[in-house]
C-alpha positions as CSV (number, residue, x, y, z in Angstrom):
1,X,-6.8,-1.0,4.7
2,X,-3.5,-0.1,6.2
3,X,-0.8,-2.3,6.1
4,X,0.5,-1.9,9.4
5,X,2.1,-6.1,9.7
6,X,5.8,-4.5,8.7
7,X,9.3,-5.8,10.6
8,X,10.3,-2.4,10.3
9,X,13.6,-3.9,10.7
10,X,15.3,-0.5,9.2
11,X,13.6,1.2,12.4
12,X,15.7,-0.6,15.0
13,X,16.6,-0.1,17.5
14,X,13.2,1.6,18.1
15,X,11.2,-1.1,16.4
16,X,13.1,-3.9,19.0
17,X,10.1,-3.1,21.5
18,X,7.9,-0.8,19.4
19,X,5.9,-2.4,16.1
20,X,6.5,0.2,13.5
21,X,3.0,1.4,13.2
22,X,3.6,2.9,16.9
23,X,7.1,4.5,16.2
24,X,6.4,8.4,17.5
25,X,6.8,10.9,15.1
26,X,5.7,14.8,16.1
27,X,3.6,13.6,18.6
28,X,1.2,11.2,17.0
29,X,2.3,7.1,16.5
30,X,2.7,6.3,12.4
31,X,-0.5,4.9,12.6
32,X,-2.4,7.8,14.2
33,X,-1.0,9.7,11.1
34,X,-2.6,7.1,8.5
35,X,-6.0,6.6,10.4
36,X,-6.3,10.7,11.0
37,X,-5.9,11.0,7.2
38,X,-8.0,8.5,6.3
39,X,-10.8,9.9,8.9
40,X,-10.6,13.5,7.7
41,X,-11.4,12.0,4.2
42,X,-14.3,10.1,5.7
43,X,-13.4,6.6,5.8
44,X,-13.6,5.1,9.1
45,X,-13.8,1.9,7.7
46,X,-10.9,0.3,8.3
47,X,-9.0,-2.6,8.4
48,X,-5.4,-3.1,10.2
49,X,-3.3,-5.8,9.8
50,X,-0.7,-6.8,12.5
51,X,2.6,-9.1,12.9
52,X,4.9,-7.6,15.0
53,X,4.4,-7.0,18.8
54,X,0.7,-7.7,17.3
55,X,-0.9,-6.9,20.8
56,X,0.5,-3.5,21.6
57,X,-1.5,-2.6,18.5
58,X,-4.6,-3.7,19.3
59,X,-4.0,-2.6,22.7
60,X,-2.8,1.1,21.3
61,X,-6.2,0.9,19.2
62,X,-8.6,0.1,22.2
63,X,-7.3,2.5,24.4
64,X,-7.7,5.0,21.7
65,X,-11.1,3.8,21.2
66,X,-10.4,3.3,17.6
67,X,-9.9,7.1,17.2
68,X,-13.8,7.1,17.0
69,X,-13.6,4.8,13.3
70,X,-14.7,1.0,12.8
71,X,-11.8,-0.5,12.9
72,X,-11.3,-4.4,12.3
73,X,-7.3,-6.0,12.8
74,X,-6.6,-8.5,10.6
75,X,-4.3,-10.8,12.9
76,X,-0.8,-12.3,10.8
77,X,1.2,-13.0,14.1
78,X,1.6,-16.5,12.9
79,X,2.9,-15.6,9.3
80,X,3.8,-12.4,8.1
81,X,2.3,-12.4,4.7
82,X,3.4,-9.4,2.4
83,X,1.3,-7.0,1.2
84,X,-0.6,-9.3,-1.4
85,X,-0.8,-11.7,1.4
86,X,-2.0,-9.8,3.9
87,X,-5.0,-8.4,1.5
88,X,-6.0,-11.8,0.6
89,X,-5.7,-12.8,4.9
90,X,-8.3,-9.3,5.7
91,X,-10.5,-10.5,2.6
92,X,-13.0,-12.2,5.4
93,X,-12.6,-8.8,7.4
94,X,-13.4,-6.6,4.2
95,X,-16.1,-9.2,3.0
96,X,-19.3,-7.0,3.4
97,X,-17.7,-4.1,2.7
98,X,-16.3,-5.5,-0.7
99,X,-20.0,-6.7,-1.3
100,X,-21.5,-2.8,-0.8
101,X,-18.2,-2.0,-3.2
102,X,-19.3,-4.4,-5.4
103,X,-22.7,-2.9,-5.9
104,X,-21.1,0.5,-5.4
105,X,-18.9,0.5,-7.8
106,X,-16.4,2.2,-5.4
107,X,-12.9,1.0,-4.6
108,X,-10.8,-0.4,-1.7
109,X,-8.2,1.9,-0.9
110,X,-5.1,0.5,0.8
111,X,-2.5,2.4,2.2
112,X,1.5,1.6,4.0
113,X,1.6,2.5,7.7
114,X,5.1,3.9,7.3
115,X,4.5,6.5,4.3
116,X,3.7,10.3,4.9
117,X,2.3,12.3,2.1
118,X,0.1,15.3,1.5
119,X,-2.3,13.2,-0.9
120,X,-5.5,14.3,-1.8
121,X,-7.8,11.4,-0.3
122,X,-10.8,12.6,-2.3
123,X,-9.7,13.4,-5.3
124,X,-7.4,10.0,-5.8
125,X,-10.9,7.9,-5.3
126,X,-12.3,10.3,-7.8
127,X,-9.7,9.0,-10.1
128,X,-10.4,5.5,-9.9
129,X,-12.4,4.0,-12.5
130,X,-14.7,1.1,-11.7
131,X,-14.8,-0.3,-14.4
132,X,-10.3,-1.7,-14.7
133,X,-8.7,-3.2,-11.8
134,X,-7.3,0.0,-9.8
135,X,-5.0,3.0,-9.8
136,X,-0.9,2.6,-8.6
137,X,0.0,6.1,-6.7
138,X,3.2,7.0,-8.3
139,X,5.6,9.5,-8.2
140,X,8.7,10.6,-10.5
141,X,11.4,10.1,-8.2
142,X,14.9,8.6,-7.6
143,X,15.2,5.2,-6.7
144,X,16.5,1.5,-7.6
145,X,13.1,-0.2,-8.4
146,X,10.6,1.3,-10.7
147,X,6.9,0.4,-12.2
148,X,6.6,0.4,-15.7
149,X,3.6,2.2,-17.6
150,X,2.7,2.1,-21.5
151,X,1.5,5.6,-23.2
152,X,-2.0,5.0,-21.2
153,X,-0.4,4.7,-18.0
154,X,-1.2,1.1,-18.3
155,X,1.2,-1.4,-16.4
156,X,3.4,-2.9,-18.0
157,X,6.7,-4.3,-16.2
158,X,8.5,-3.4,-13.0
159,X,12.7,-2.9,-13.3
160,X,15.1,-2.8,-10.8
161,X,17.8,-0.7,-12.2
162,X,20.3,-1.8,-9.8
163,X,20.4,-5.5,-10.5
164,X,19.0,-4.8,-14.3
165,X,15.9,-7.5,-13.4
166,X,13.5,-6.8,-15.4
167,X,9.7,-8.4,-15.5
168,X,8.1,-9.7,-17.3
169,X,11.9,-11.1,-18.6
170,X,10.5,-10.7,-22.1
171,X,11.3,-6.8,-21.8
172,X,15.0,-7.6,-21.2
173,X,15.5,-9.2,-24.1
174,X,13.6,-7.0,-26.6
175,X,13.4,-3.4,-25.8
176,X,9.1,-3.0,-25.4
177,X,8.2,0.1,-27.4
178,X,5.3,0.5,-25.1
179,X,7.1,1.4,-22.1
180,X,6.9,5.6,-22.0
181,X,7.5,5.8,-18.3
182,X,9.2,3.9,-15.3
183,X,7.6,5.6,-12.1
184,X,8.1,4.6,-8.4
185,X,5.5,2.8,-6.6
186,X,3.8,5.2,-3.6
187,X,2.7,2.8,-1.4
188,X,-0.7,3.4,-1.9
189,X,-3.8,2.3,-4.5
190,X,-7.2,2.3,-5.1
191,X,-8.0,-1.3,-6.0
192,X,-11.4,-3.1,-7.4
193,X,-13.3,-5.5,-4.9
194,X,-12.1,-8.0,-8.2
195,X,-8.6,-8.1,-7.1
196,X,-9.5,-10.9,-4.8
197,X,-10.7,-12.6,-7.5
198,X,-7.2,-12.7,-9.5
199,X,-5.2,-14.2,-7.0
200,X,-5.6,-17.9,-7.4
201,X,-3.0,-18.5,-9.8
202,X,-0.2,-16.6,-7.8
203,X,-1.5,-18.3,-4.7
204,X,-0.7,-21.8,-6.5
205,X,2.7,-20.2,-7.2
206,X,4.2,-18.6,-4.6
207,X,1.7,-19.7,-1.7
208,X,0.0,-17.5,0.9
209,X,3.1,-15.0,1.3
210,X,3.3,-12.0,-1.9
211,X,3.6,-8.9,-2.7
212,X,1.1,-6.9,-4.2
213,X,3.4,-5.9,-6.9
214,X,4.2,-9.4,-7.3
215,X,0.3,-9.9,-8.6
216,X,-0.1,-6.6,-10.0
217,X,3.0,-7.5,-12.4
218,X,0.8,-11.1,-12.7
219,X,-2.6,-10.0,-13.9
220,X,-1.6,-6.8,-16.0
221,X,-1.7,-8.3,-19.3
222,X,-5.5,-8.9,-18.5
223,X,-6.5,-6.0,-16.2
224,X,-6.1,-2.9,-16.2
225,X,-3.9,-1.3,-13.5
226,X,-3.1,2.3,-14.2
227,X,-0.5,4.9,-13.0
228,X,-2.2,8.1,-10.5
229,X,0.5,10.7,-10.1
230,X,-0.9,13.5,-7.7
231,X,-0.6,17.5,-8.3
232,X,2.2,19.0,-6.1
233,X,3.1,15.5,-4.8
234,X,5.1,15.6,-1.3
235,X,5.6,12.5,0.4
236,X,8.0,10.7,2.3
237,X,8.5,7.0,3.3
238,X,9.8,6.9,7.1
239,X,12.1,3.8,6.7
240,X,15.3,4.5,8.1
241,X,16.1,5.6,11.9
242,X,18.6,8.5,11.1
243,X,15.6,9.9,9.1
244,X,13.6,10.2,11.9
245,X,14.4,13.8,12.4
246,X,13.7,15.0,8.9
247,X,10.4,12.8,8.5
248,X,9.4,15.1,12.1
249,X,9.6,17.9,9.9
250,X,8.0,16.6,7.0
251,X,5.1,15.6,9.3
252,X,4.6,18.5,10.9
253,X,4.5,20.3,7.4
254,X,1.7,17.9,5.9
């Protein structure tokens, strides 16, 4: 699944007639980018889920013929739901997919439309045991929020280190011994067809609208959600307009 439903708000002015999936970038729209990737890995099962300008999208797609992959939108013009959301929204569009996973033992991988990298497809589904909940892409890099793994690269917590939140709160107040990493989140995992079975309880919470990290952060005491940090990891997330230029480069480079 790519999650393709984004505001891309830090995109404007491009993103006041463009959804952000279809910002240009060397020649090819965001979302050409993720759905070429994902094709040359051989997955042309896809889902795409849309918010903004939600019809240039699924116009963009049929002209393009689906760049010759199955691809289903999941349609959020009336809410956009976050990333947690917007799984639980395309759970109808996945639904016999997640049943051959289910026998298959294989996972769902789910991607951001807006984040470049020169990932290893293949080998990140390779890493992804069937058996726990999923794998986190993660990277050791400088930022203000972080995800927070145990010796096992287990879950844990999540921190922002700019506010000093910290979650679950009991980590603030008592220093966890567990915690032998903070890592930033990748936009990208390899999740069990189960997922869609844990999200009851946050759904009473918080309704149809959260994160994903919101229900990672709520189920990892149970499950098992581990940390996936790829060899000679290069990525970039193309959030901000005056990056435009350098994420060109990056592109071109991948």
């Amino acid at each position: 699944m790519i999650f393709a439903a984004g505001l891309g708000t830090r995109l404007k002015p491009l993103t006041d007639t463009l959804p952000k999936a279809l910002v240009p970038l060397a020649g090819k729209t965001l979302l050409q980018w993720q759905i070429e990737k994902l094709k040359a890995a051989n997955i042309t099962d896809i889902v795409v889920n849309v918010h903004h300008f939600p019809d240039k999208i699924i116009n963009y797609l049929k002209e393009n013929a689906n760049f010759g992959c199955n691809i289903q939108v999941s349609d959020e013009r009336d809410m956009l739901l976050e990333t947690g959301g917007g799984l639980r929204k395309a759970e109808a569009l996945l639904s016999s997919g997640v049943q051959e996973h289910r026998s298959s033992g294989e996972g769902i991988l789910i991607c951001n439309v807006d984040i470049l990298s020169n990932i290893d497809i293949p080998t990140l589904l390779q890493a992804y045991n069937p058996q726990e909940m999923g794998i986190v892409v993660v990277s050791q890099r400088d930022t203000q929020r972080y995800l927070l793994f145990n010796e096992d690269n287990r879950l844990c917590g999540w921190t922002n280190i700019a506010t000093g939140e910290v979650r679950p709160a009991s980590f603030a107040s008592s220093p966890n011994s567990l915690i032998a990493s903070q890592l930033a989140f990748s936009g990208m995992q390899v999740l069990s067809p189960r997922i869609f079975d844990c999200m009851d309880d946050i759904v009473e919470q918080k309704g149809e609208k959260f994160s994903l990290i919101d229900l990672y952060l709520s189920i990892a005491q149970k499950e098992i959600l581990r940390a996936y940090i790829p060899e000679n990891y290069r990525m970039m997330d193309v959030g901000k307009i005056n990056q435009l230029s350098e994420a060109e480069s990056f592109a071109s480079s991948l």
